[in-house]
KOLLOVO-366466 format. One line per 5 residues: number of its first residue (from 1); for each residue x, y, z of N, C-alpha, C, O. Coordinates in steps of 0.2 Angstrom, whole numbers. Layout:
N
NUM> X/Y/Z/X/Y/Z/X/Y/Z/X/Y/Z  ...;
//
This chain:
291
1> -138/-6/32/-134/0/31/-129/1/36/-130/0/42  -123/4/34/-117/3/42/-118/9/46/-122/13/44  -115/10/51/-116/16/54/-114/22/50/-109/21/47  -115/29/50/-111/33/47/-106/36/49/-101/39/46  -108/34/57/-101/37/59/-95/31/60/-91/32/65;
6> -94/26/58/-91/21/60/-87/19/53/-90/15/49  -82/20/51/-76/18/46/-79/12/42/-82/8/45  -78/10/36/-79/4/35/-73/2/32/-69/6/30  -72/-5/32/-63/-8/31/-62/-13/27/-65/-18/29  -58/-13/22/-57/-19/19/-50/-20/19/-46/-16/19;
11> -49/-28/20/-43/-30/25/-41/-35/19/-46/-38/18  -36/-38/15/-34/-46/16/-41/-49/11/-42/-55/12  -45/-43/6/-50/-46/1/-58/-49/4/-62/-52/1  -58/-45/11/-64/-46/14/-67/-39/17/-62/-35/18  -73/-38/19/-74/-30/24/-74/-35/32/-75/-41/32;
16> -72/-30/36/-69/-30/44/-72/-25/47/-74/-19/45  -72/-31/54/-76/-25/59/-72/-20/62/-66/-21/62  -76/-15/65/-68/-11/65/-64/-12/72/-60/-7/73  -64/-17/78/-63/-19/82/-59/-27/78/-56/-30/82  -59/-28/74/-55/-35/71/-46/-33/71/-44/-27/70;
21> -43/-38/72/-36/-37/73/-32/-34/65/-36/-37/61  -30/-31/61/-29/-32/56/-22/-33/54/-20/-36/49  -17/-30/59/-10/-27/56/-7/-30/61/-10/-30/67  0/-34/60/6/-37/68/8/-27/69/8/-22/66  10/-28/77/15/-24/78/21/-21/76/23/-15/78;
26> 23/-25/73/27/-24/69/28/-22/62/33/-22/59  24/-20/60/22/-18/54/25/-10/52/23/-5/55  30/-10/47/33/-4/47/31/1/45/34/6/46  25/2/43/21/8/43/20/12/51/21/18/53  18/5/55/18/9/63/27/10/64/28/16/64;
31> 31/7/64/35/8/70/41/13/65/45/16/68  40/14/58/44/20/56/39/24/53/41/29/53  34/22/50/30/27/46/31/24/38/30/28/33  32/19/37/35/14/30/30/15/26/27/9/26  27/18/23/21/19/19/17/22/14/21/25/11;
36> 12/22/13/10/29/6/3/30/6/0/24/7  -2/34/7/-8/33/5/-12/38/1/-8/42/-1  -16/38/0/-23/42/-4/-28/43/-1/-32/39/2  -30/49/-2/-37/49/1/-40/53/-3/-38/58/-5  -50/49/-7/-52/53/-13/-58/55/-9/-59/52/-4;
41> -60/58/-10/-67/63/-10/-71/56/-13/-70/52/-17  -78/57/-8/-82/50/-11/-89/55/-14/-92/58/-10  -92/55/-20/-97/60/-26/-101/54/-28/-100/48/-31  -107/56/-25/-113/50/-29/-109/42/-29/-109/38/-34  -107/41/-21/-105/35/-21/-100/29/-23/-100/23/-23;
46> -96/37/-27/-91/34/-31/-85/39/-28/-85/44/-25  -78/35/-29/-71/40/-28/-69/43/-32/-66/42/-37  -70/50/-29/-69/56/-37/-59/53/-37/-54/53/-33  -61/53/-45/-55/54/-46/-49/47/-46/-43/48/-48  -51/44/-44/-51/35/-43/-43/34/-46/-38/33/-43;
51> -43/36/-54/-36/33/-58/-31/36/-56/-26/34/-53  -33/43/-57/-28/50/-53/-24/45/-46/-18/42/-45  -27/46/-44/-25/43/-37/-22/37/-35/-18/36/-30  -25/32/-41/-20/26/-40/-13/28/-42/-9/26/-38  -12/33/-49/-5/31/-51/-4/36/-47/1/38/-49;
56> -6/42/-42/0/44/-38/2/39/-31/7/40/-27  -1/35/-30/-1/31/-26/6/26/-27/11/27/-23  6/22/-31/12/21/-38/17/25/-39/22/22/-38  18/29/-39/22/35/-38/26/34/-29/31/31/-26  21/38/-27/23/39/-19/25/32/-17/26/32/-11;
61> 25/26/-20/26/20/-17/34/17/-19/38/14/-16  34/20/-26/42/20/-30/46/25/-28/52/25/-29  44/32/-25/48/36/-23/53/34/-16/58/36/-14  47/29/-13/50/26/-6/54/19/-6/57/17/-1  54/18/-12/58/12/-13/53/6/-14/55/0/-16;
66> 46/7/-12/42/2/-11/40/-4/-17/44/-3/-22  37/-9/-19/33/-12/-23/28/-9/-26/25/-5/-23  26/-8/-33/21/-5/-34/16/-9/-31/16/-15/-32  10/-5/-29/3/-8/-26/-1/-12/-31/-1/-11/-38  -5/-15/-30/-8/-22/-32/-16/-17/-34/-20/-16/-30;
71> -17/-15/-41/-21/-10/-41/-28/-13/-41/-32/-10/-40  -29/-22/-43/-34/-24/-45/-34/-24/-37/-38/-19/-35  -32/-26/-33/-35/-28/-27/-37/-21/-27/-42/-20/-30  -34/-16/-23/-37/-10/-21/-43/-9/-23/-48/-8/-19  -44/-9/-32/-49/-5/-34/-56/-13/-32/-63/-12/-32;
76> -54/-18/-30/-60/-23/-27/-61/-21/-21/-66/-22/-19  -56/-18/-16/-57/-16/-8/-60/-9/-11/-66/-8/-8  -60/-4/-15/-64/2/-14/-71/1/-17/-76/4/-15  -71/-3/-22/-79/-6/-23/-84/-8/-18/-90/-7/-18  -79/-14/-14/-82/-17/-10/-84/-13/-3/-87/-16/1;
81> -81/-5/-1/-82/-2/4/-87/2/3/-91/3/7  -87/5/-5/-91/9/-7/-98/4/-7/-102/6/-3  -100/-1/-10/-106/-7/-10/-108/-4/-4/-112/1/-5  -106/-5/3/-108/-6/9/-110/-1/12/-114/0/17  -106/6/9/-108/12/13/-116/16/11/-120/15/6;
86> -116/20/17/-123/24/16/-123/30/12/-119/30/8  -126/35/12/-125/41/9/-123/45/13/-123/51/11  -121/44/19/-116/51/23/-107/49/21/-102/51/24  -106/43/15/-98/42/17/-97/47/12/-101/48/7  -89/53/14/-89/56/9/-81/54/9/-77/58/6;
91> -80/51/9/-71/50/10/-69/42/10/-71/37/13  -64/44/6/-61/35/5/-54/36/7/-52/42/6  -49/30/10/-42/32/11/-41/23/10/-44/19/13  -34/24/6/-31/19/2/-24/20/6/-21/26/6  -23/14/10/-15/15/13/-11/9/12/-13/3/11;
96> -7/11/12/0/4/9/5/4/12/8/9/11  8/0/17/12/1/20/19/-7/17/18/-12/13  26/-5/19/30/-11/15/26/-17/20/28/-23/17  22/-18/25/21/-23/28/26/-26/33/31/-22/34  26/-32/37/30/-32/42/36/-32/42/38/-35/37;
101> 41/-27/47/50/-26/46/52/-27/54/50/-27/59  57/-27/51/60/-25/60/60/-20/63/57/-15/61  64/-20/70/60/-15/74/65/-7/71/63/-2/74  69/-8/66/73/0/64/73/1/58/75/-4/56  72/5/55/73/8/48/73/3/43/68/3/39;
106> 78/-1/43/78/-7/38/71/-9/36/66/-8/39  72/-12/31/67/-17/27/70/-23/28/75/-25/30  64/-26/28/67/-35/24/65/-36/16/60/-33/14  69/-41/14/71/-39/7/64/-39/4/60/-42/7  61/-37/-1/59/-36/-5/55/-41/-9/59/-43/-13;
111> 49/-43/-9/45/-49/-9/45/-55/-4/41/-60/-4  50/-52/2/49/-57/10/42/-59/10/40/-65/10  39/-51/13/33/-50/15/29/-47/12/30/-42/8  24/-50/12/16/-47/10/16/-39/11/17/-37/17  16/-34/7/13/-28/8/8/-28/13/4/-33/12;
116> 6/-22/18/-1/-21/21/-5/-16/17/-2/-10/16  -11/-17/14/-17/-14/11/-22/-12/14/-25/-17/15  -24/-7/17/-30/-6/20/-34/0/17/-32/6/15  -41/-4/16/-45/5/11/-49/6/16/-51/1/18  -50/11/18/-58/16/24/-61/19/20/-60/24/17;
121> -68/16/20/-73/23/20/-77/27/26/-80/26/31  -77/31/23/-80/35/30/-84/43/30/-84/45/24  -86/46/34/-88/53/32/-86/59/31/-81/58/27  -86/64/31/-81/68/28/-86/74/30/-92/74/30  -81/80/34/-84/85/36/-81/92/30/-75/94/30;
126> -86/95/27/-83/102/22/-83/105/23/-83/103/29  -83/110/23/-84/118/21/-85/123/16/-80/123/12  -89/127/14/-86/129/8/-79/137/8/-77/141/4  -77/136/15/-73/141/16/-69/139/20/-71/133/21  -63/143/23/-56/140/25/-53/145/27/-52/150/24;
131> -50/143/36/-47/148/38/-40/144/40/-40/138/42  -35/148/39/-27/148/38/-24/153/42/-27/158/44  -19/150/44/-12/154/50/-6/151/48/-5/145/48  -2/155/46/6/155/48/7/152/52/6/153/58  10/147/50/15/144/55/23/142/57/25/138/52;
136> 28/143/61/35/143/59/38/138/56/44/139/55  36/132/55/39/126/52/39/126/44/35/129/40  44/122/43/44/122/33/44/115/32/44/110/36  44/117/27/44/111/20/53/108/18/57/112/16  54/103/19/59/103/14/60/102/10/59/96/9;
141> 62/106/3/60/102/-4/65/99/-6/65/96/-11  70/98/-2/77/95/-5/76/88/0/80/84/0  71/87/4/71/80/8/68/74/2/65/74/-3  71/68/6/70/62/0/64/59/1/63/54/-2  58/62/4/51/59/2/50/68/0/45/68/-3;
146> 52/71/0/48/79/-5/42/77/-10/43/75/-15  37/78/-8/31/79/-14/29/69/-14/27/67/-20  30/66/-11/27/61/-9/23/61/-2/24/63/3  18/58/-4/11/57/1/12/53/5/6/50/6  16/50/10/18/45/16/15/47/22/13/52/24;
151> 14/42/23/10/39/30/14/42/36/12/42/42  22/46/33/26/49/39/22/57/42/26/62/40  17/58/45/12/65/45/12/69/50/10/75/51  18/64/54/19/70/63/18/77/61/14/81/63  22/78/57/24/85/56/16/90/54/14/96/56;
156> 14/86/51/7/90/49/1/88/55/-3/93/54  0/84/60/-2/83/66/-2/91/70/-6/95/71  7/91/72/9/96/76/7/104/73/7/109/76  5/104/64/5/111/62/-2/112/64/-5/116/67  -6/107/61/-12/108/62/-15/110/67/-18/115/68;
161> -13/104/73/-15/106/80/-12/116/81/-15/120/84  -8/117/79/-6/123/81/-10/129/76/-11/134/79  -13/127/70/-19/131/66/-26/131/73/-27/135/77  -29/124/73/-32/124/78/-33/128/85/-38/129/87  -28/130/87/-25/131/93/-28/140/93/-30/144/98;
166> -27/142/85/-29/149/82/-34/150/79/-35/155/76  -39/144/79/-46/145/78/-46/144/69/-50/147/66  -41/140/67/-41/140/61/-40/134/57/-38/129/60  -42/133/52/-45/124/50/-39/122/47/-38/116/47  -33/127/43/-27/125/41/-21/129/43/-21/135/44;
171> -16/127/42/-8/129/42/-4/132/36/0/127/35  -4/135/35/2/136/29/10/137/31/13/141/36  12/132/26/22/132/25/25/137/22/22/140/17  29/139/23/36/139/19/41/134/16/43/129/19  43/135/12/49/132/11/55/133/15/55/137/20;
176> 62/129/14/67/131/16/71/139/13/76/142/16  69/140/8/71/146/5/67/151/6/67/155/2  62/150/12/56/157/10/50/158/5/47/164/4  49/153/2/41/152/-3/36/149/0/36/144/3  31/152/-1/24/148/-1/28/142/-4/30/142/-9;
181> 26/136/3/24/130/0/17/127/-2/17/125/-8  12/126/3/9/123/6/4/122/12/7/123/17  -5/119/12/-4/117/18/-3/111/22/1/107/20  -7/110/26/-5/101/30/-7/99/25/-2/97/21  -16/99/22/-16/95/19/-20/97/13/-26/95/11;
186> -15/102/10/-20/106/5/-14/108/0/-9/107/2  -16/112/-7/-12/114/-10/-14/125/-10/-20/127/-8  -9/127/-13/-14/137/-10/-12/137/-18/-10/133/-22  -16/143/-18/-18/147/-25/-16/153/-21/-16/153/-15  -14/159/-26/-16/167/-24/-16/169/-30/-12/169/-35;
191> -23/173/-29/-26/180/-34/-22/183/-32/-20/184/-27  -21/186/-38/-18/195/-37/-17/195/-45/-17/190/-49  -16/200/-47/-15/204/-55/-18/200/-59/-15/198/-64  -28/198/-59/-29/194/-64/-27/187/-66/-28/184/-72  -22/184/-59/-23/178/-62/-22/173/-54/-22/176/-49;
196> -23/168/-53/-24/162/-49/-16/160/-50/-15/158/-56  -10/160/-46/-5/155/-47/-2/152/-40/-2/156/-35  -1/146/-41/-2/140/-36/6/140/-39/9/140/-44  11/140/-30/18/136/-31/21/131/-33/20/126/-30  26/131/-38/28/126/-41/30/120/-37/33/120/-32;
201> 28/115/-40/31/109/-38/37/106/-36/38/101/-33  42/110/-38/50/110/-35/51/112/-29/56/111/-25  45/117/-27/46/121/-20/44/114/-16/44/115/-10  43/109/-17/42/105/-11/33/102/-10/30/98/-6  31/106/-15/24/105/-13/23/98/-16/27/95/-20;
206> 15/95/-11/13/88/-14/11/90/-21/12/96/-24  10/87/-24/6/85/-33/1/83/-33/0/77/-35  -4/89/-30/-10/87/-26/-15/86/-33/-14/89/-38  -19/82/-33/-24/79/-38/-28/84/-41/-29/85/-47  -32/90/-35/-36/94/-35/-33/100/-38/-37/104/-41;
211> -27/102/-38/-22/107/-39/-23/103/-45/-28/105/-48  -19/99/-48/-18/95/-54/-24/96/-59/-23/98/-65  -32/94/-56/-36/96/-60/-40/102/-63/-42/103/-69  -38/108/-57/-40/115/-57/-35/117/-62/-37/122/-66  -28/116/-63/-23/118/-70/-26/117/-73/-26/121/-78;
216> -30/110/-74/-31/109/-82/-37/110/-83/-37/114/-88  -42/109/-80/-47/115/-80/-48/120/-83/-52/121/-87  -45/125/-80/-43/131/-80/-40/133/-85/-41/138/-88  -37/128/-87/-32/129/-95/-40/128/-100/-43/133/-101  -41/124/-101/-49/122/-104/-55/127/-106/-60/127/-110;
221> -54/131/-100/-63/135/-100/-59/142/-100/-63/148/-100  -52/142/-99/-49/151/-99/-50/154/-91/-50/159/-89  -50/149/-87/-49/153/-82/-41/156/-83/-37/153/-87  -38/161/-78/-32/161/-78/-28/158/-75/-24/162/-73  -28/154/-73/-23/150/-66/-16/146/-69/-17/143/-74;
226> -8/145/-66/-4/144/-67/0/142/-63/0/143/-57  5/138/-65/11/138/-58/15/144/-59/14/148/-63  19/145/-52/22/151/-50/29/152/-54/34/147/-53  30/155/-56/40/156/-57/44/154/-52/42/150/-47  51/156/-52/55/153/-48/55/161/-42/58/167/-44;
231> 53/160/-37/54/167/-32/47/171/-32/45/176/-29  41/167/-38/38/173/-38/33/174/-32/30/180/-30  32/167/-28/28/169/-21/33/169/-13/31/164/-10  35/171/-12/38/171/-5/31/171/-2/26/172/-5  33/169/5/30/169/11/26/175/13/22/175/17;
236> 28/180/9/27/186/13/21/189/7/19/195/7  21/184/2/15/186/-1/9/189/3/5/194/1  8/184/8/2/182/13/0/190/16/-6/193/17  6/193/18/4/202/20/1/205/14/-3/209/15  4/203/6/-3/206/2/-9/205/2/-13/209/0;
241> -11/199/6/-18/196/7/-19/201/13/-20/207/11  -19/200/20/-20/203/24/-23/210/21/-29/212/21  -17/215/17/-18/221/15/-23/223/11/-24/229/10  -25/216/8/-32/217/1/-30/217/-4/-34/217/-8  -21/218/-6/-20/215/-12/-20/210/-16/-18/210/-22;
246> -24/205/-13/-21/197/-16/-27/192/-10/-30/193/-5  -27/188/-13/-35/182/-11/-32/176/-11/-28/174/-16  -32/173/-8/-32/164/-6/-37/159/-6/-42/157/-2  -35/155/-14/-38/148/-12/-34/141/-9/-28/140/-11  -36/138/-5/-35/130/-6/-37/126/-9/-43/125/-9;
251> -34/121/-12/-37/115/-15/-36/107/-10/-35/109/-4  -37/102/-11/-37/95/-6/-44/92/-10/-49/95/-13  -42/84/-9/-45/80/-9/-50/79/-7/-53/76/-10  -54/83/-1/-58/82/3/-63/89/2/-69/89/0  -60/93/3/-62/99/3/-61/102/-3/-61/109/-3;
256> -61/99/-8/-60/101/-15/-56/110/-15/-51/112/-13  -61/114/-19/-60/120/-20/-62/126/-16/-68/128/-16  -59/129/-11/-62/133/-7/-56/138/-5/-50/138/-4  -61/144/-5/-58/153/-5/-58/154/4/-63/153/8  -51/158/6/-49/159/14/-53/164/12/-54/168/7;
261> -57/163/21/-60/170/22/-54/175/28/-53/181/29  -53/170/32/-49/173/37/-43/169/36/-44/163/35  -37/173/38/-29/174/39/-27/177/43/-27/183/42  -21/171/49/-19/174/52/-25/176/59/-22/177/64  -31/176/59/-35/180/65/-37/185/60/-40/188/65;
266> -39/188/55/-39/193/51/-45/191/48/-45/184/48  -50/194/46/-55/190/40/-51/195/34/-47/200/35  -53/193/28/-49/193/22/-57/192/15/-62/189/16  -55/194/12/-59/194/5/-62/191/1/-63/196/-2  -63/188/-1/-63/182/-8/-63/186/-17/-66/190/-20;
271> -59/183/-18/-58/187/-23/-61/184/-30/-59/178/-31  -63/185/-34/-67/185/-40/-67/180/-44/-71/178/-47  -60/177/-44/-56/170/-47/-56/164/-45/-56/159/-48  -55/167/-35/-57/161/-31/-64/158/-32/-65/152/-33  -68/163/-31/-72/160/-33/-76/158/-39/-82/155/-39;
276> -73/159/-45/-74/157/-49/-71/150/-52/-73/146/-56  -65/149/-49/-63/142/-48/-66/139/-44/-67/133/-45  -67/140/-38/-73/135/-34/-79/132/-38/-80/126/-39  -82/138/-41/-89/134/-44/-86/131/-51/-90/127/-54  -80/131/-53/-78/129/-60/-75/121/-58/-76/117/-62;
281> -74/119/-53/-73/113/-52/-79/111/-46/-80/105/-48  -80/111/-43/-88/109/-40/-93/105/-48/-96/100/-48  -93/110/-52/-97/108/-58/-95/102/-62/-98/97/-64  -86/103/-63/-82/99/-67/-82/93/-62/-79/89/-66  -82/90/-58/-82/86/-54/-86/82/-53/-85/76/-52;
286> -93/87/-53/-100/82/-56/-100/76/-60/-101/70/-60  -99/83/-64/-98/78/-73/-94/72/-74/-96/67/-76  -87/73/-73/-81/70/-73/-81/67/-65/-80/70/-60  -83/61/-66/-79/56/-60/-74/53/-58/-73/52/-52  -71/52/-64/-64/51/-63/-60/52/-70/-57/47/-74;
291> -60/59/-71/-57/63/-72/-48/60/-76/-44/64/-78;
//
């Protein structure tokens, strides 16, 4: 059985120890960020949600200009990590990078080089709650990776650490216009008037899996949840929560569905829908594996 704390790795159609050489230095994922990846939530030893996540994968790979990914391989490197892990793996991550380029921006042409593929599995730490802070950096929805999943994450590193900094496990954006976007690595909901609506897609946010399934869920069983109008959540929504007007969820991969108890430094509420869509996908997730 492998360690639980220790990654397990499939490289090149083989598992690797996690000390083996895998990638040149030159590999445009490292030296620009050239890449796409996925990361699924691992349920009864399987990757929730497995297809979902391939064709966004495929997506995020044509958004970049990339090859589309080799999906029998992957799905042989995520079988074969899954075969080998123990019962603490709760996390799987599928990365793609264009594979070896030169040392700037540039590609080399297109079929040159072998894509790099690398699948991880490994543990996963939850929660069933989630504390959030403002932070002054945005989103840009009009940027040419917008709502693509790339391996380019500085940005989300520096928010986080700066959540952390405030005693709290995530970040929320704005947009460049003043909307809730988003967090590093999560998608938001807000209760208020009877219903759950989560920021439209235009505003920049990812086309997060969990979000994706919670709409349709939700549509299914009558929860109320929706995407937002154009304008209808500003940033400044977040002072209705603070004031008890209004309740926050997050969705993500990892962390599936979970209701903010603190914002800002504030403890905060959970609101009735929140958690009514928590346990509404918690169950549906069971059932549905790959959804």
């Amino acid at each position: 059985m492998s360690d639980p704390t220790t990654p397990l790795i499939w490289f090149d159609g083989s598992l690797r120890a996690p000390d083996d050489p895998l990638v040149t230095a030159v590999d445009h994922g490292l030296t620009v960020g050239d890449g796409v990846f996925e990361t699924c939530s691992v349920v009864r030893g399987e990757a929730f949600a497995l297809t979902r996540h391939l064709r966004r994968l495929t997506r995020s790979a044509r958004g970049l200009g990339l090859e589309d990914p080799d999906e029998a391989a992957i799905r042989a490197g995520v079988a074969a990590v899954l075969a080998a892990s123990g019962p603490d793996v709760g996390r799987l991550r599928i990365t793609l990078t264009a594979g070896p380029g030169p040392l700037g921006s540039h590609r080399f042409t297109a079929g040159l080089v072998p894509q790099t593929v690398v699948v991880l599995a490994g543990p996963a730490t939850r929660s069933d709650v989630a504390r959030a802070v403002r932070v002054p950096w945005v989103r840009n929805e009009r940027s040419a990776v917008a709502g693509l999943k790339t391996t380019s994450y500085a940005e989300n590193v520096v928010a986080l650490a700066e959540a952390a900094r405030h005693g709290a496990d995530e970040a929320l954006l704005a947009n460049t216009v003043g909307e809730l976007c988003e967090g590093t690595g999560s998608n938001v909901f807000v209760e208020r008037d009877g219903e759950l609506v989560t920021p439209a897609l235009s505003g920049g946010c990812l086309a997060g899996i969990t979000r994706e399934l919670l709409l349709e869920w939700g549509a299914e069983t009558g929860l109320p949840v929706r995407e937002a109008r154009p304008g209808e959540l500003p940033l400044s929504v977040l002072d209705d929560v603070l004031a008890g007007g209004a309740h926050l969820l997050l969705s993500g991969s990892v962390r599936n569905v979970v209701p903010v108890v603190q914002l800002d430094g504030h403890d905060v509420a959970v609101g009735p829908l929140c958690a009514a869509a928590r346990d509404l996908f918690e169950s549906r997730m069971v059932e549905h594996l790959d959804p």
